[in-house]
N, C-alpha and C positions, 0 to 999 in steps of 0.2 A: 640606200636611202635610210637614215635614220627613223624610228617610228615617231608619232608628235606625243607630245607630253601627255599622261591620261589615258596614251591605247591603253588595249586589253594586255598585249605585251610587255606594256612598259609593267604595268602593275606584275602580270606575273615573275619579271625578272624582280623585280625590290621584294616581292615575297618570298621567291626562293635565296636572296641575299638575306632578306631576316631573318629566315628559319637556319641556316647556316652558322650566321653570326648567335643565335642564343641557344642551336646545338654547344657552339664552342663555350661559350660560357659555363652552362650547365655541365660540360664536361672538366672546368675550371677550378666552378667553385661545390661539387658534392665532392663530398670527401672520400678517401682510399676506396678501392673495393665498395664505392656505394652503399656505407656503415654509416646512414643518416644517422644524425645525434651525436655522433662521437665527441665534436667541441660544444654541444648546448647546455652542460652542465649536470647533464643526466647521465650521458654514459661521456662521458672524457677517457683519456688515457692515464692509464695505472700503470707505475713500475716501481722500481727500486728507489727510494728517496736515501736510504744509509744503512749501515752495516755494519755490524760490530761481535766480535767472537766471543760466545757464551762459553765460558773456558768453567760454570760450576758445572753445568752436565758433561761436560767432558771429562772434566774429574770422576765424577760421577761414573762412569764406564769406566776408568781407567781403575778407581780403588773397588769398585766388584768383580771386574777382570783379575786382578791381582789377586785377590783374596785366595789364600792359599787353605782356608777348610776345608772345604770340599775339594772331590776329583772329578766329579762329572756335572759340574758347572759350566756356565760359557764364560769364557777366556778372549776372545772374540771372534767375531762375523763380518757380513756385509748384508747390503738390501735390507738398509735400517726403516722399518715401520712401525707404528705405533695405532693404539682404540683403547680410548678410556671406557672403561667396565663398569656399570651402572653401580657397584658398591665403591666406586671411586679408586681403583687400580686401574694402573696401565700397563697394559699389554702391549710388549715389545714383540716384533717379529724378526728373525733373520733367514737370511739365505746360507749359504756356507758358513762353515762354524766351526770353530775349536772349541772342543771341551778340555777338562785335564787339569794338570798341576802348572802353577808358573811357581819358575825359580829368580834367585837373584835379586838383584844385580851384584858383581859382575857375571856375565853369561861367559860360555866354555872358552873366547876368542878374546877374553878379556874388554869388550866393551861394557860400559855403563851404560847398561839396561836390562830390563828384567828377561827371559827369558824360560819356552818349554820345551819341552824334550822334542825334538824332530820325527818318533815315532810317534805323535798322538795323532788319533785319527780325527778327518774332518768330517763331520755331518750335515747332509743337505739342507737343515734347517730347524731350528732352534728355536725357543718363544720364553723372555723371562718377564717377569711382574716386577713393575714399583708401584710401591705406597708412599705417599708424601713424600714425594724426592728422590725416593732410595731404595735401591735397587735391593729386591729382598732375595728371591729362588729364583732358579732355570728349571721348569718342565721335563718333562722327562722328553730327550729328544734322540732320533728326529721326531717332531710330533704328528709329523705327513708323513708314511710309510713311502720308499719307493713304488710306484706304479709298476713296474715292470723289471728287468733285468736290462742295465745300462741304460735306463734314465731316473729320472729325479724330478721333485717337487721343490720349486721356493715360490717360499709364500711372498705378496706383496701385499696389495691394498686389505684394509677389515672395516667392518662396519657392523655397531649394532643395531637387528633391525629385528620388526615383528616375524615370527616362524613364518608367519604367511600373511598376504596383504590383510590388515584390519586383522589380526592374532593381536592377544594382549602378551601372549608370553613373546618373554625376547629370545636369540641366539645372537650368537657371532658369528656371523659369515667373513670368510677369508678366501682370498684369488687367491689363486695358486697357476703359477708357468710351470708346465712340462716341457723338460729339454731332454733330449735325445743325444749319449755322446757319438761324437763326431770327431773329425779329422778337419784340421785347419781350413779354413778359418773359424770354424766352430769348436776352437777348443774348450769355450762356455756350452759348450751343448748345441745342438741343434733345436729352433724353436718348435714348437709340437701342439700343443694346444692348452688353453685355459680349461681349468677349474674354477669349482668353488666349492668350499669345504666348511660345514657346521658343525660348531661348536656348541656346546651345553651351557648354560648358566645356573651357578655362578662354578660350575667345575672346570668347566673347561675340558669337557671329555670331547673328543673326536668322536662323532655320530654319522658323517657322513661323507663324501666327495664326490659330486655330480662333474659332470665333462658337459661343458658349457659350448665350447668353437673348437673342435677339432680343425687343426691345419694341416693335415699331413698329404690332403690329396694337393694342395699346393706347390708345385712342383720348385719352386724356385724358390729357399729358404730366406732368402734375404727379403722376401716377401709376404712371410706369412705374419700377421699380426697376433700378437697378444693383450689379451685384456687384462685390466685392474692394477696398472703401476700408482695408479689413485683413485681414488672419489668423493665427489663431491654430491652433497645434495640441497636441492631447492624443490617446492611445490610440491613435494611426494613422490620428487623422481631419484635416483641415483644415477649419476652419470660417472660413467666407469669408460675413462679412458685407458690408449694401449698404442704400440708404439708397434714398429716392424725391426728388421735387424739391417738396414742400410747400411749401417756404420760398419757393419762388421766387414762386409766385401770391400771398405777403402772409399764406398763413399762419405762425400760430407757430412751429412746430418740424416738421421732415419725419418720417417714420418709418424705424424699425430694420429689417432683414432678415437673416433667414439662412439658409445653403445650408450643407452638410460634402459633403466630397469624400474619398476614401479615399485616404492616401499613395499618389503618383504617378500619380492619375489627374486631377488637376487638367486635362489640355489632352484630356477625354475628355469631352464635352457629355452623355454616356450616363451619366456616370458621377455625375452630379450628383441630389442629395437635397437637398429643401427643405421647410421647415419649415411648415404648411398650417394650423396653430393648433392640429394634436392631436398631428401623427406628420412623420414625415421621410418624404416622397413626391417620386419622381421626375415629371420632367413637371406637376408641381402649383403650382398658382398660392401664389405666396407670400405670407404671411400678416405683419403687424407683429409683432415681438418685443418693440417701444418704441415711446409716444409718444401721445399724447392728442389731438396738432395745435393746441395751447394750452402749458398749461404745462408739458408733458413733452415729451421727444424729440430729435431731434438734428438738427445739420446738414447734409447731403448726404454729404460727407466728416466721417468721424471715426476712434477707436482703441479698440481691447479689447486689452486684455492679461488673461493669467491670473496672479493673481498669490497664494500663499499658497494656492489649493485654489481659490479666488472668481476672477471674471471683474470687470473693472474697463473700463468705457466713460469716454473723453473726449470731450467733445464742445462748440463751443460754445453757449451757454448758448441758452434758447429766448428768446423776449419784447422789451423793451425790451433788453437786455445782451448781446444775440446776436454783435455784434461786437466786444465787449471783454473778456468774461469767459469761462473754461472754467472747465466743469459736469461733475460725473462721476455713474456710476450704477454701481449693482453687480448682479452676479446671482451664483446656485451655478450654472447653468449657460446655455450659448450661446441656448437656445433663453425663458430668463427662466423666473420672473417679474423682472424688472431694478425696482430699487428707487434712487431718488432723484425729486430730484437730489440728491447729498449736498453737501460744502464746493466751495464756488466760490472760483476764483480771477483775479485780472486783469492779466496778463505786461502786459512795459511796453510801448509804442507811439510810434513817433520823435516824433510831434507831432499836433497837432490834426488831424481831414480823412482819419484813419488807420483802417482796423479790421483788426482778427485772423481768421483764419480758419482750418481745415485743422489742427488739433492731433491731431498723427501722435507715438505711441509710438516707440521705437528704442532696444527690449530688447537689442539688438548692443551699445552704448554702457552699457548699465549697471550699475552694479556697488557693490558697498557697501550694497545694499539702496537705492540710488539710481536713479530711471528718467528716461529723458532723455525730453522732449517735445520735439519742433518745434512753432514756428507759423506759418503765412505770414502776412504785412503787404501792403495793398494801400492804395489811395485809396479812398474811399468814394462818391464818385461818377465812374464809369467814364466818364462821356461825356466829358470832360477828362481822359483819364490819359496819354495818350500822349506829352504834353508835358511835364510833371510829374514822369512818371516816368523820362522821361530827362536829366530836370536833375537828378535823385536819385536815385543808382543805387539808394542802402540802402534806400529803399524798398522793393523786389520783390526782396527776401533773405529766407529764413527766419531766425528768432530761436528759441534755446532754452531752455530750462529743467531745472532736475534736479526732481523729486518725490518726497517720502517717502512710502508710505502706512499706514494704521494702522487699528485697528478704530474706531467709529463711525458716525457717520450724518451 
């Protein structure tokens, strides 16, 4: 027997059919990962709006590369970073590095192009200075002593900040990965742990190198995260992101990380807060921000910038395209939910045999609403590069780009 219009029953069926019907709604219209605001005009989506290749800094690298005065100059590198120095020089950073004489062109094999001797030795990292445009000296390198026997220091992210929170003097703090060599598939090293390394002002003397996140009880290397591929700051925090080595075992994309640090305490290992998947916790194992290990996520090295109120990630692309194309993603804040990939794009590459890697912002450079990226170029198969790459200097150069960016997806 049906109930009459008005029971109690009747009423509690039509309430439970409401509540039903404006769950589904709600679940309709809030937007991704429940990122209120993303279309009200305040946090929208940020990505690539255009792109075009900054071919005078590349010149730039290419005629201080060359320059045949000196012998223990850089010739070139990779793990292109950059921190403008409060008397207006910029501080370049690299990872691997040739110093030495370039010859040519023609090199020994008769190609045109310039070329150096196949004995010059590579060092773990490098750091030279420009003044207005132009690339003056190389430092005396490496400028980070090896740690130990059979590993190494490259430097990544720098930042100048107070010695200590509320200091008026400045330094230059600089991240530094410790890799560990290894045996395939870590023929880059094994990951090991972050630094961070102070410098003097305005000399630029090595004062210090604190061990920030040791990784090594980590048992599963493709796991252990590294900090400082960038940073960003807002509010008085530094937020120092860092990536795992996914990519290296054959997965798709590595994952994101993040830590903040209070101005001036970046070289205080106590002083660090990480991101644990709810809250910013000290001593806390860090959680991804980005990355699926498929079709989202990033390279080991990548870039955030804040740009317009939004956070903006560069990163090379996951998948098939990983060494030709850069991916970008957005979030409202450091800690996500980070949204893409949005527009890809794919900088140019000298020749066949080549891929991209390492797309590093260099908000110091930018202006006109224009932001400069680096990339570095290598050979795509290492086990032959050493030969290769010294018949072609322009190889192991960064290459740049300017980027516009706009709302969209």
């Amino acid at each position: 027997m049906r109930p009459r219009r008005g029971t109690a029953a009747t009423r509690l069926l039509l309430a439970a059919a409401l509540a039903l019907v404006l769950g589904a709604v709600l679940l309709f219209v809030l937007p991704e990962n429940d990122d209120r605001g993303r279309n009200d005009g305040v946090c929208a989506p940020r990505t690539v709006a255009s792109w075009a290749a900054e071919d005078a800094l590349t010149a730039e690298f290419a005629r201080y590369g060359d320059d045949a005065a000196r012998t223990d100059d850089w010739t070139g590198g990779d793990g292109t970073h950059s921190v403008r120095l409060p008397d207006g020089r910029l501080l370049w950073l690299f990872s691997d590095t040739y110093l030495g004489h370039v010859y040519g062109p023609p090199n020994p094999v008769g190609e045109s192009h310039a070329w150096r001797d196949p004995a010059t030795p590579l060092v773990r990292n490098s750091a030279v200075l420009m003044r207005d445009g132009r690339l003056e000296t190389t430092l005396p390198a490496p400028l980070f002593p090896d740690p130990a026997p059979d590993q190494w220091r490259w430097p990544v992210a720098a930042r100048v900040e107070p010695r200590s929170p509320g200091s008026a003097e400045r330094v230059v703090r600089v991240a530094l990965w410790v890799r560990t060599a290894g045996q395939s598939p870590w023929i880059y090293g094994v990951p090991t742990a972050t630094e961070v390394a102070t410098l003097s002002l305005p000399e630029l003397r090595l004062e210090s190198v604190v061990e920030v996140l040791d990784q090594r009880s980590v048992p599963d290397p493709s796991r252990r995260v590294l900090f400082g591929t960038t940073l960003v700051e807002e509010d008085g925090w530094t937020y120092v992101f860092g990536g795992d080595d996914g990519r290296a075992v054959s997965r798709g994309a590595s994952h994101a990380y993040v830590a903040r640090v209070v101005e001036g305490g970046l070289a205080d290992p106590a002083a660090w807060e990480y991101w644990d998947g709810s809250a910013w916790q000290t001593r806390a194992r860090p959680r991804p921000v980005l990355g699926d290990g498929h079709r989202t996520g990033v390279g080991s090295a990548f870039s955030v910038v804040r740009d317009d109120g939004r956070y903006v990630l560069f990163t090379m692309a996951a998948g098939v395209e990983g060494l030709t194309t850069v991916a970008s993603y957005w979030s409202c804040s450091p800690a996500g939910p980070w949204h893409g990939p949005g527009k890809e794009f794919a900088p140019a590459l000298p020749h066949g045999g080549t891929g991209a890697y390492n797309p590093q912002a260099h908000p110091e450079l930018s202006d006109d609403g224009r932001l400069v990226l680096s990339y570095d170029v290598n050979l795509l198969e290492p086990s032959g590069a050493a030969v290769p790459l010294s018949r072609n200097v322009s190889l192991y150069r960064p290459r740049f780009v300017t980027v516009r960016l706009g709302s969209g997806r």
